[in-house]
N, C-alpha and C positions, 0 to 999 in steps of 0.2 A: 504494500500500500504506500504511495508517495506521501511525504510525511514535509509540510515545508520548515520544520522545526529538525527533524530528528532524519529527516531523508525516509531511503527506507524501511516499513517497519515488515519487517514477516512475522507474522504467525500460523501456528498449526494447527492442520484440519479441524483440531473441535473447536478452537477457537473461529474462526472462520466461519464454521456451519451455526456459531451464535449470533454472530455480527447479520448473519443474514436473517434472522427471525424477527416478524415486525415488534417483537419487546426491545429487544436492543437498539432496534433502527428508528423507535419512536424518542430514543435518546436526541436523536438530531435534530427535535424541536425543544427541548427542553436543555433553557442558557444555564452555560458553567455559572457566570459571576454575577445571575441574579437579578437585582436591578441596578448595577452599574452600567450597563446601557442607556438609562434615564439621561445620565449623568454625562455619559463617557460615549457619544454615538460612535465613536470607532470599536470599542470595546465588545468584541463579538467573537464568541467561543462557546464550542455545546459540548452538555454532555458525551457525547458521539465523540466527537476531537478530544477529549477530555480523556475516556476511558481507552483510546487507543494508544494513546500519549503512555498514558500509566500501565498500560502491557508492558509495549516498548520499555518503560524503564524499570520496570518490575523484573525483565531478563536481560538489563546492563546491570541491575545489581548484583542479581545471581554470579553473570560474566565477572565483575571484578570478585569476587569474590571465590571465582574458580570455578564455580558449578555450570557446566557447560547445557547449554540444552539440548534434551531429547535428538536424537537421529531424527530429519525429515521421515514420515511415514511409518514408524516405530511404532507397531502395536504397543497399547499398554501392558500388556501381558507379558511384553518380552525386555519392559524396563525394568531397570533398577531402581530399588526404594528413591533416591538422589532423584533420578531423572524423572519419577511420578510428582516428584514435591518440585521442582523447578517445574515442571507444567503445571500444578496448581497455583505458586504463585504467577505465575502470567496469568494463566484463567483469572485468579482471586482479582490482578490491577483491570482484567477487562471489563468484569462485571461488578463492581464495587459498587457502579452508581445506578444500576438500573433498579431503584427502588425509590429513585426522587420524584419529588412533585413537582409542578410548576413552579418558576423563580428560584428554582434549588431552595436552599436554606435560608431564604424569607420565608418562604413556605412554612418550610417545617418549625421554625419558631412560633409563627403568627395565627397558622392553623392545626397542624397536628398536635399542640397541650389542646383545645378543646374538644377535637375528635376524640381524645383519650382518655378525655377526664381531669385534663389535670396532669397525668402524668407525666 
């Protein structure tokens, strides 16, 4: 994926078969920084660029850290403990945000304590 930040990013097949599902692609209406846009009309980033972003660097940290990722096309069955958990952290930085609302986290301050009760 052409990345004007990071260049490019690859990801592996499961990652890939998620970004296609309209839960994740409903990310790209839904702004990273909220209502800074009001404010800031250049100021334009989605959750979509967001979560692709934090893959991306969820497997340069693994990379310094030495843990190399999974072989292209590597059943799971035939990884190594190492290489399942470096696939989950990429998985874990793709999908971290598909649980937001509208305005990201004005949202969830403003409306979700009264959906909840409070809590």
């Amino acid at each position: 994926i052409p990345d004007p930040i990071h260049g490019a990013i690859t990801l592996d097949p499961l990652c890939a078969a998620v970004i296609d599902t309209p839960h994740f692609q409903r990310l790209r209406r839904v702004k990273q920084l909220g209502s800074a846009p009001l404010v800031f009309p250049s100021a334009s980033h989605s959750r979509f660029e967001h979560s692709l972003g934090t893959a991306h660097l969820a497997g340069a940290l693994l990379a310094q850290l030495g843990v190399p990722p999974p072989a292209p096309g590597k059943d799971v069955e035939d990884m190594t403990g190492e290489e399942r958990r470096a696939r989950l952290v990429r998985f874990a930085g793709l999908v971290h945000d598909m649980g937001h609302g509208p305005l990201s986290h004005v949202f969830d301050r403003l409306v979700l304590p009264g959906l909840a009760g409070g809590h």
